[in-house]
C-alpha positions as CSV (number, residue, x, y, z in Angstrom):
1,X,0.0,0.0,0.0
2,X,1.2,3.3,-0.5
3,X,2.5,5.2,2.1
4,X,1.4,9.0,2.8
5,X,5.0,11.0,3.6
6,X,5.4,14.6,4.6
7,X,8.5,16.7,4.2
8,X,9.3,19.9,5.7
9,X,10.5,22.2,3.0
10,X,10.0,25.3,4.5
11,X,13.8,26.5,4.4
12,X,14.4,25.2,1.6
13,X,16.2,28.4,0.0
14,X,18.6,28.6,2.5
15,X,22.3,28.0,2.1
16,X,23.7,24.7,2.4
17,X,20.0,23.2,3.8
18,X,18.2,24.9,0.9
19,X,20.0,23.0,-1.2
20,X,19.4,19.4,0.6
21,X,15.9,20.1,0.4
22,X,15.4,21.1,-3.1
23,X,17.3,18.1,-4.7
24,X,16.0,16.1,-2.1
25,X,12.5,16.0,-3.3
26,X,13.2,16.7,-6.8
27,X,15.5,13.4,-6.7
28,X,12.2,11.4,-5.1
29,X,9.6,13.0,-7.7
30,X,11.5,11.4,-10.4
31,X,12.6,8.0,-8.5
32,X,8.9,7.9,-6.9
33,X,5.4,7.9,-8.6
34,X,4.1,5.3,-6.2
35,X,3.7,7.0,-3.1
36,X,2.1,10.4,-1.9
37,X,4.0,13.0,-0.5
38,X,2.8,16.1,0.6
39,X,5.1,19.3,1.2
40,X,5.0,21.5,4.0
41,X,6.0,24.8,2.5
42,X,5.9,28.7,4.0
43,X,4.5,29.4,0.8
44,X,1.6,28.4,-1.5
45,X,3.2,26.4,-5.1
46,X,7.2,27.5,-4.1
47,X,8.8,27.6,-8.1
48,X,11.8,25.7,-7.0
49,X,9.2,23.2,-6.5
50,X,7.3,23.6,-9.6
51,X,8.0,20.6,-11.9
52,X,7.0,17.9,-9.4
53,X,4.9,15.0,-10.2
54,X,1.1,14.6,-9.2
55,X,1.8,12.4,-6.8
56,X,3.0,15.5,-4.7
57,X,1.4,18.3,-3.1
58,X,2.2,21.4,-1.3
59,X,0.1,22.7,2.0
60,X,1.8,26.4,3.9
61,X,2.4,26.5,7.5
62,X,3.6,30.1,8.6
63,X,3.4,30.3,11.9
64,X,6.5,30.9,13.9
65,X,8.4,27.8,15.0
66,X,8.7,27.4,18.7
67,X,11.0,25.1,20.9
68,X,7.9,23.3,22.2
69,X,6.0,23.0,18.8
70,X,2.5,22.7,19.8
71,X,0.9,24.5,17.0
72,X,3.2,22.3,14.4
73,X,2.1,19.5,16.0
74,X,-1.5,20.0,15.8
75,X,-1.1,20.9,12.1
76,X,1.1,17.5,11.1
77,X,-1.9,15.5,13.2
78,X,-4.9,17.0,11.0
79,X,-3.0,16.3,8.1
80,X,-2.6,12.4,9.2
81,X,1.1,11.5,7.5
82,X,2.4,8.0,8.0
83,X,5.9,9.1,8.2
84,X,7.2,12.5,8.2
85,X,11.0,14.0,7.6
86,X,12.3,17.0,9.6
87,X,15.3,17.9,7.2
88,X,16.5,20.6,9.8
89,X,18.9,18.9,12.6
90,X,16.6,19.0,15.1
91,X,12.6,18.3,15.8
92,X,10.6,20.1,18.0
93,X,9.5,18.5,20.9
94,X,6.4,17.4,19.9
95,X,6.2,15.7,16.9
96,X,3.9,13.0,15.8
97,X,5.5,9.6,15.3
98,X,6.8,8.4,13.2
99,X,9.3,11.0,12.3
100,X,13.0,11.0,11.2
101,X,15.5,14.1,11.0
102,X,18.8,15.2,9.0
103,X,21.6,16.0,11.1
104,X,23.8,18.1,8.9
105,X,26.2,19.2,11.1
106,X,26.3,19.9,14.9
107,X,28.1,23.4,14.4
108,X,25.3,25.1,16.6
109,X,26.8,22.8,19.7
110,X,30.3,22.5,19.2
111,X,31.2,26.0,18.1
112,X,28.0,28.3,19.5
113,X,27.8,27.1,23.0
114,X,25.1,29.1,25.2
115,X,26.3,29.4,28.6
116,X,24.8,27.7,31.5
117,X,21.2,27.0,31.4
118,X,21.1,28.0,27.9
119,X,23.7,25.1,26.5
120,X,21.7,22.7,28.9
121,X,18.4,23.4,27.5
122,X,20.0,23.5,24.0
123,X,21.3,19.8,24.3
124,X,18.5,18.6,25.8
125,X,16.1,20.1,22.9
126,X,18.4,18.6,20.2
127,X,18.9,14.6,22.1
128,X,15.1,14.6,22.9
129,X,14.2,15.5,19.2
130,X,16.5,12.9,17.8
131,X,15.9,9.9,20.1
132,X,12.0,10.2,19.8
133,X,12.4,10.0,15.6
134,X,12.2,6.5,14.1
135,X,16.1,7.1,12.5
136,X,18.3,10.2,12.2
137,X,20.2,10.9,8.8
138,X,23.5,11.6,8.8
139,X,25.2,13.6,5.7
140,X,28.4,12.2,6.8
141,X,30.2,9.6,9.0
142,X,32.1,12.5,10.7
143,X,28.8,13.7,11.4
144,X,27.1,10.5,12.6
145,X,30.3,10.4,15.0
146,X,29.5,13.9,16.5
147,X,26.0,12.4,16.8
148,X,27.0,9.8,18.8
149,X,29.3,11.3,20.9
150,X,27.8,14.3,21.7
151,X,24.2,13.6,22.1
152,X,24.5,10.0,23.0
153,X,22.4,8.7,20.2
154,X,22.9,5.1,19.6
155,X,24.8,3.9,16.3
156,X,22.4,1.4,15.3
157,X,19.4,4.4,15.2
158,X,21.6,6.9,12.9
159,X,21.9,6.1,8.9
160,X,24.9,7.8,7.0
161,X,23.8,9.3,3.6
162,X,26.0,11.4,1.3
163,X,24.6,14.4,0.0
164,X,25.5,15.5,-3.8
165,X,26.2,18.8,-5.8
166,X,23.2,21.0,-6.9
167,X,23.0,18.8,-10.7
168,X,22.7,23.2,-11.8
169,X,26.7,22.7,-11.3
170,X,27.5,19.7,-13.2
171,X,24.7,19.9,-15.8
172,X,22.3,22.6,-17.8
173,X,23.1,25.5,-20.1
174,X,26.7,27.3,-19.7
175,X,26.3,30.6,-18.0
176,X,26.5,33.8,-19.6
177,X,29.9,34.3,-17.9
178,X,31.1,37.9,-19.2
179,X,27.4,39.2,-18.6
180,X,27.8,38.2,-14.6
181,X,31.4,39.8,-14.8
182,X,30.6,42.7,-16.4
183,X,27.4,43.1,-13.5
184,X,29.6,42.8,-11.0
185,X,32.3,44.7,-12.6
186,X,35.2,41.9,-12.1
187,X,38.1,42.4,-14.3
188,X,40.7,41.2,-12.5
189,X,42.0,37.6,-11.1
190,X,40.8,36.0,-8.2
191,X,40.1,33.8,-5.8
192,X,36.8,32.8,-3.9
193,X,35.5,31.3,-1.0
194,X,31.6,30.6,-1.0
195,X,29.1,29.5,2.0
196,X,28.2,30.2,5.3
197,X,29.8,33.2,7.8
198,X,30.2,31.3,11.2
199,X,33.1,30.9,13.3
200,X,34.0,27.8,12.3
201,X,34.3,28.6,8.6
202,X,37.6,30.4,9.5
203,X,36.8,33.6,6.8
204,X,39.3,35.7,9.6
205,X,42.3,33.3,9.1
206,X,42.0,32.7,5.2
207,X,42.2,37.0,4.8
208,X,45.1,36.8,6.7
209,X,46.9,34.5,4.4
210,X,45.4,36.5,1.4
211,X,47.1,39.1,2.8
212,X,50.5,37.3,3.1
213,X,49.8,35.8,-0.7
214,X,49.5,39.4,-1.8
215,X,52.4,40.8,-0.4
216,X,54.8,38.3,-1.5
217,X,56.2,37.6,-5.2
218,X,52.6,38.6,-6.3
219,X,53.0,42.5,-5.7
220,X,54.7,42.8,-9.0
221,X,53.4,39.4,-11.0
222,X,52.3,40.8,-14.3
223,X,49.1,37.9,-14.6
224,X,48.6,38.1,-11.0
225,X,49.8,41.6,-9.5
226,X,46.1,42.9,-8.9
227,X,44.8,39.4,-7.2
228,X,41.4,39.8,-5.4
229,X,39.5,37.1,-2.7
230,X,35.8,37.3,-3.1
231,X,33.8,36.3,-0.5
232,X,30.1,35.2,-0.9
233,X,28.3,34.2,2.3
234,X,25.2,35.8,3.9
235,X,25.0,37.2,7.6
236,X,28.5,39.4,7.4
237,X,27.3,41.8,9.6
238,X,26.5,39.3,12.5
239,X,31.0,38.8,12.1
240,X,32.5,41.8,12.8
241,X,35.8,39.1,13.0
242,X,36.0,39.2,9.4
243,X,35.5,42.9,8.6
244,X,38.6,43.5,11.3
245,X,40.8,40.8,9.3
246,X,40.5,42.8,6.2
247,X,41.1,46.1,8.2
248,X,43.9,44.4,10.4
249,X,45.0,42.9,7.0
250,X,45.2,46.5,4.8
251,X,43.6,44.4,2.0
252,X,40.2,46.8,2.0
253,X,41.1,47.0,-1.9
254,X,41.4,43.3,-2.5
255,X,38.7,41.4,-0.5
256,X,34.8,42.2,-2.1
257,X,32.0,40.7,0.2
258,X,29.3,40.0,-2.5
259,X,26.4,38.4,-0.1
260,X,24.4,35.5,-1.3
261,X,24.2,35.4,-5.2
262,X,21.7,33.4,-7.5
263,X,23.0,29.5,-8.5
264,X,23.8,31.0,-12.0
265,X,26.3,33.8,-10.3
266,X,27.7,31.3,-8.2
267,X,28.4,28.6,-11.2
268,X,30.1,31.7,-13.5
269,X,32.1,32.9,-10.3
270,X,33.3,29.3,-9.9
271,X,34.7,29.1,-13.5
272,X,36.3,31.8,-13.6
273,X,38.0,31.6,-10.4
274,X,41.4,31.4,-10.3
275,X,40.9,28.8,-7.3
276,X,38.0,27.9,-4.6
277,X,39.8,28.4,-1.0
278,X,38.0,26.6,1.6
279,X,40.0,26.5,5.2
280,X,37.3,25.6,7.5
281,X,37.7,24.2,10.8
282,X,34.4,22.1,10.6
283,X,32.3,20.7,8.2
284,X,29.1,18.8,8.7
285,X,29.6,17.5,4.5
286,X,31.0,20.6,2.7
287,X,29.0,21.4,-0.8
288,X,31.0,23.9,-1.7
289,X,34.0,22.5,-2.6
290,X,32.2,19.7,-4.4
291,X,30.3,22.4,-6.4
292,X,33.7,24.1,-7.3
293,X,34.9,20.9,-8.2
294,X,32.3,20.1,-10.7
295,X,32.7,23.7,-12.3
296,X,36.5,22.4,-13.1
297,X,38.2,25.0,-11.0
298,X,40.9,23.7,-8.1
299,X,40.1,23.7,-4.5
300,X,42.3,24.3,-1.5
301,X,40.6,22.8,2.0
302,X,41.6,21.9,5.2
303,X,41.4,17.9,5.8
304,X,38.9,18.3,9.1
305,X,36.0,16.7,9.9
306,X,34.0,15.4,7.1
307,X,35.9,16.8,4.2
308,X,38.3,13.4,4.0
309,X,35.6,11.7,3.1
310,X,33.8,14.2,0.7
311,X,36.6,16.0,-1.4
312,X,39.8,12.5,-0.7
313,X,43.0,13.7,-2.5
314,X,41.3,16.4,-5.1
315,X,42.6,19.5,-3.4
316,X,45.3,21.1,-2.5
317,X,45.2,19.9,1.7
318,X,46.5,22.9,4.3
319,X,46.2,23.3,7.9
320,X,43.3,25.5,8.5
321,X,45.2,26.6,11.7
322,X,48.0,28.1,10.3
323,X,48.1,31.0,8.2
324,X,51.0,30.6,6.2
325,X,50.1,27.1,5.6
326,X,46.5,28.5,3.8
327,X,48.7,31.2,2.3
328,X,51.2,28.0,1.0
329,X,48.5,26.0,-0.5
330,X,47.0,29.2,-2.2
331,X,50.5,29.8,-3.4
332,X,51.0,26.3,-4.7
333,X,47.5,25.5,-6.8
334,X,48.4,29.6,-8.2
335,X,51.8,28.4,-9.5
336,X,52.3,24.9,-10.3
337,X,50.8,23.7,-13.7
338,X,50.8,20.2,-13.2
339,X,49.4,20.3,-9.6
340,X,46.6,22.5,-11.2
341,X,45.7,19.9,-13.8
342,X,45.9,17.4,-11.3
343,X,43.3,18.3,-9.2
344,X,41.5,19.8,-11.6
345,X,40.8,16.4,-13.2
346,X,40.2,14.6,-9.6
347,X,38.0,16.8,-8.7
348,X,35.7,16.2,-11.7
349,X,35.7,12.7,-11.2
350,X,35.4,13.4,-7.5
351,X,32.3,15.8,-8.0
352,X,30.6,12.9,-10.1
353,X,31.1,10.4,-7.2
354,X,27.7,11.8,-5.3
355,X,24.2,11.6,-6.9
356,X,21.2,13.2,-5.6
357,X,19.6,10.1,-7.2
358,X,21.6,7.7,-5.0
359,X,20.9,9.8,-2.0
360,X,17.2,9.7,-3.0
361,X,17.2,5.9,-3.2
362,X,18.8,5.8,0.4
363,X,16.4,8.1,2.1
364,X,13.2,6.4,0.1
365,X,14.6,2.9,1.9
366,X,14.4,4.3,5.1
367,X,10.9,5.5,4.4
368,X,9.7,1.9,3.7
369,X,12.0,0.7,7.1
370,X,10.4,2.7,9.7
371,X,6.5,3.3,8.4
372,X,4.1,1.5,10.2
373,X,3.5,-1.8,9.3
């Protein structure tokens, strides 16, 4: 019989999560015509969601979310779903059962601790939501292993599966390229770091070894004398950190803060980079350097956390620690050919490892292993 699954897609333009969401279901609309699934969107008929099969359907819940969930839960139970997935770390604390949830990353606990009472209530918010679901997701083993070591959850109630590049970077029409240079008025070389602005994501230290880049042999390089880092991320203002590396740095001229940009920006800013830079201290999965990868540009990245397992040996590795070792590996992928080329081609074949397809043929399997029998 078929089953009756709900999906929460109400963030599903954000960074990082957005982009989970969106592939997600667009993955199970063409690998699933047999069972019904109905959308919860903040929004009547989202476009990003437009193209679905009629076995789909979208219903809008705006109401504020709260940490007890009440209203939410009163909603899901009118609705009557046999299963339901919370795609957002953590689930309320109600929430009819059976549920699961996607743990993305636990950035929220290791690097954004509340003090006191504030971290307790956190933690206990985040365990009790993800031992009451039927199975928790994992986008990565390193993941699943903060999972389990920081909440407690049991290994045998946690399922690791990969998530994939938007297919808008591997596949579709080629951007107008000079069109989005000429908008944003870039006419010079660079290099660029895309995603979120947290701690974590280092932005202070990689400016610093921008800095160190610049002032070295490339003052005077007549390809690479006027060498800017564009950063795109949203939230800058909640960071003064990185403003003060820039100031600290004296590279106000070099370093552009461009915000969040549309996928086709993004894709045309990753070819024509001269290389993706990517020194974070955590990572959850890291899509960014798998995007940059499948737009055939090469990536430098720290080897923490879950990248191992997401980018192997298709990047240039540093130590997102030290500044001078960012400022080496920047050096290196700028000025050796064959290290270019190298990964380069790895990082294609790398890119073309993960398939929202696959990951949508995981998550359906789960589906049919915890609804009601």
């Amino acid at each position: 019989m078929p089953l009756h699954i709900g999906i929460d897609v109400r963030r599903l333009r954000d960074f990082g999560i957005g982009t989970y969401i969106r592939n997600l279901v667009r993955a199970l609309g063409e690998i699933d015509r047999e069972n019904r699934y109905t959308l919860v969107a903040a929004e009547a008929d989202p476009p990003e969601l437009a193209a679905l099969p009629p076995n789909f359907r979208c219903v809008v819940y705006s109401k504020p979310d709260s940490w007890l969930g009440f209203s939410y839960w009163l909603f899901l139970r009118g609705i009557g779903f046999d299963l339901f997935h919370v795609p957002l770390n953590f689930a309320p604390l109600l929430m009819p059962r059976p549920y699961l949830v996607t743990v993305h990353d636990m950035s929220r606990l290791l690097f954004e601790k509340a003090p006191g009472l504030s971290n307790n209530i956190r933690l206990f918010r985040y365990r009790r939501g993800l031992m009451r679901a039927a199975r928790v997701l994992t986008v990565s083993n390193a993941t699943r292993h903060d999972v389990e070591s920081v909440l407690g959850i049991p290994s045998a109630h946690i399922r690791t599966i990969h998530n994939a590049p938007d297919p808008a970077f591997l596949d579709g029409e080629p951007p107008d390229v000079a069109r989005v240079m000429d908008r944003y008025q870039i006419d010079y070389p660079f290099l660029l770091y895309a995603g979120n602005i947290r701690p974590q994501k280092n932005i202070p230290r990689l400016v610093e070894a921008f800095a160190v880049l610049v002032r070295g042999e490339l003052k005077n390089h007549p390809r690479l004398g006027n060498l800017h880092l564009i950063i795109i991320g949203d939230e800058i203002s909640h960071y003064p950190a990185v403003r003060h590396a820039v100031i600290k740095s004296r590279v106000e001229h070099e370093v552009r803060f461009l915000g969040f940009v549309p996928i086709e920006t993004l894709r045309c800013l990753y070819q024509t980079a001269q290389a993706f830079v990517f020194p974070s201290l955590y990572e959850g999965f890291g899509l960014p350097p798998l995007e940059a990868m499948s737009c055939g540009v090469p990536v430098v990245a720290s080897n923490v956390s879950a990248l191992p397992e997401v980018i192997g040996d298709a990047a240039v590795i540093v130590n997102p620690e030290n500044v001078f070792d960012i400022a080496r590996g920047m050096h290196d992928v700028l000025f050796d050919a064959d290290l270019r080329q190298r990964v380069i081609a790895k990082g294609h074949a790398q890119a073309r490892r993960f398939s929202w397809r696959d990951t949508a043929s995981q998550v359906l399997e789960t589906y049919r292993e915890i609804a009601p029998h």
